[in-house]
N, C-alpha and C positions, 0 to 999 in steps of 0.2 A: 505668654507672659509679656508684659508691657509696663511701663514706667507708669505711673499716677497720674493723672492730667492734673492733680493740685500741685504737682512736683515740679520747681521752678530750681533750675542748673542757673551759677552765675560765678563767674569767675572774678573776683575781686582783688585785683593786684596779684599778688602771686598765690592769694588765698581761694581755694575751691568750694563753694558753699551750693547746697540744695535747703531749698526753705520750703516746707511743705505745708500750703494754704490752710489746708483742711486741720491740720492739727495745730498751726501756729509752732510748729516745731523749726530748728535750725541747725542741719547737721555739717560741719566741716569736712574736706572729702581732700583725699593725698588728689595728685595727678593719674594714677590708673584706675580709682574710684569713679572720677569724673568723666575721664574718657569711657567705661562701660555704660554708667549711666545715660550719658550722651549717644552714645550706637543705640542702647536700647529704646530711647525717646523717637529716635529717627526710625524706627523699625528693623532695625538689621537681626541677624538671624544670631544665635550662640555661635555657629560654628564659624561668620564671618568676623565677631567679635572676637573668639578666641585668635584666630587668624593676624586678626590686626594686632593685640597682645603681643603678639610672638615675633614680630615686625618691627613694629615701635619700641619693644622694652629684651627684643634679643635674646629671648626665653624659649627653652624647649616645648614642647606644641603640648606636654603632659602637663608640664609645670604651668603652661598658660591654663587649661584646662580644669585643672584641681583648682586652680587660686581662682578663676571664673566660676566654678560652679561653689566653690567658700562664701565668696563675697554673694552669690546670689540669695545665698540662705539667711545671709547677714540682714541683707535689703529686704527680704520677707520678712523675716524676724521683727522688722524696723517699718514693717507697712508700707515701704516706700513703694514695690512692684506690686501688681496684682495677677492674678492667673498661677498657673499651674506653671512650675519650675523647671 
């Protein structure tokens, strides 16, 4: 699974936005939307991302886990990821 190459992350004042080329679409994104987003652009793996979740936002390793693989289905749902989940 991989981020879009039309998928453009930008952080705007304290606002998180992905603007996706291909569809002219513009989705607003909290701070832990953004930072998955961002691991998965850079290639990092599920379980390094889940990892950093748990680090950064002081969440049990299930609870990073369930809400990383939620929000993945989300991003699919939304076209933004492509490849298998």
């Amino acid at each position: 699974m991989k981020v879009k190459k039309e998928l453009l992350l930008e952080k705007l004042g304290k606002i998180f936005v992905a603007y996706d080329n291909d569809t002219s679409s513009l989705h607003e994104l909290n701070e832990t939307a953004f930072l998955i987003l961002a691991e998965l652009k850079k290639g990092k793996t599920k379980s390094k991302i889940v990892k950093k979740l748990v680090s950064e936002y002081k969440v049990s390793l299930n609870q990073a886990r369930t809400d990383f693989e939620s929000f993945l289905v989300e991003l699919k749902n939304k076209d933004l990821i492509e490849g298998k989940i």
